[in-house]
C-alpha positions in Angstrom: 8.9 -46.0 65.5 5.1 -45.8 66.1 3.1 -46.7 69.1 -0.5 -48.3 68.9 -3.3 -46.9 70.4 -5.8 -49.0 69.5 -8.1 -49.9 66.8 -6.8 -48.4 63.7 -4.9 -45.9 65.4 -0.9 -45.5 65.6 0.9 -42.3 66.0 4.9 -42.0 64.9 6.4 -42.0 68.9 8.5 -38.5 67.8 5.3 -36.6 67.9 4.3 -37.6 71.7 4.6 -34.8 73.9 2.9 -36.3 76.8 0.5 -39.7 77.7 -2.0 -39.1 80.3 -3.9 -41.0 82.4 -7.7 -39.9 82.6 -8.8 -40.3 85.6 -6.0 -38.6 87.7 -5.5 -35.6 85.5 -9.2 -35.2 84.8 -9.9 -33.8 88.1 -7.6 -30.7 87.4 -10.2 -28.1 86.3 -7.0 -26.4 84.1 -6.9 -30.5 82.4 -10.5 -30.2 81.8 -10.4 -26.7 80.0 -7.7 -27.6 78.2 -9.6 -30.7 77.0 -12.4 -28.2 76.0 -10.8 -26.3 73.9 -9.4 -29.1 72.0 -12.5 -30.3 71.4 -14.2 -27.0 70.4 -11.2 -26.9 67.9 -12.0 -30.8 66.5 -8.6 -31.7 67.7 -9.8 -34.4 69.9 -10.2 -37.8 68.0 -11.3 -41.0 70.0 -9.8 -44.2 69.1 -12.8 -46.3 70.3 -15.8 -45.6 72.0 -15.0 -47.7 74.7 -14.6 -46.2 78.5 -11.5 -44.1 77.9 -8.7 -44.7 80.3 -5.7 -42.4 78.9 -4.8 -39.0 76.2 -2.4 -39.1 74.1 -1.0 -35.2 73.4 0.6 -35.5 70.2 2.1 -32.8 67.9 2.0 -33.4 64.1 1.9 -31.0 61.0 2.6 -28.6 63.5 -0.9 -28.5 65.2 -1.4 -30.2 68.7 -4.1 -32.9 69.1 -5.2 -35.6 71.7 -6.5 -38.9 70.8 -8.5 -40.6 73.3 -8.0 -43.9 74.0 -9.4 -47.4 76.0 -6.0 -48.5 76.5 -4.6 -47.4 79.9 -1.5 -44.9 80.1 0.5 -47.8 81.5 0.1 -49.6 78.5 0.6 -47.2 76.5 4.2 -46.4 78.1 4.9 -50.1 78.2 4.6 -50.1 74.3 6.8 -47.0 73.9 9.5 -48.7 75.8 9.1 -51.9 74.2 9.3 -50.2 70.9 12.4 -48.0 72.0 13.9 -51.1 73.0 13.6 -52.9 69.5 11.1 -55.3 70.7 7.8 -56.2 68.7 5.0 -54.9 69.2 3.2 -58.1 67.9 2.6 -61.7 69.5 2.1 -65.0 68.6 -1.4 -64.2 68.2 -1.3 -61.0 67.0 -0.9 -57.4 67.7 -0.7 -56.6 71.7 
């Protein structure tokens, strides 16, 4: 199953480790290093450029990386249980 990030962006759910909300785990100066260093290693891709509300830590090819994303980390685990749950992912008008 894969979850949508936004944009053009989906990621196969078995390779989530964790879904992060910005803004609360921002403020931990051990978040923000981490964050660094993922970015000094060009393992941080943004999905939009957009204000971003969540991180997605995801594990594939066996390197770690963290896609950025608009969408909120609400949302994001909404659409992980909707998709566990064999529900669509897409609406009448589209995708969600």
């Amino acid at each position: 199953m894969f979850i949508h990030l936004g944009k053009d962006y989906t990621v196969n759910m078995k390779n989530i480790i964790a879904i992060f909300d910005i803004e609360n785990t921002s403020v931990s100066g051990i978040t923000r290093d981490f964050l660094v260093k993922m970015s000094k290693k060009d393992r941080v891709i943004y999905v939009n450029d957009d204000l971003p509300k969540s991180f997605v830590l995801v594990k594939e090819k066996g390197d770690s990386y963290i896609y950025v994303s608009s969408l909120s980390s609400a949302t994001l685990k909404k659409r992980s249980k909707e998709n566990k749950e064999g529900f669509s992912l897409f609406s009448q008008k589209g995708m969600v």
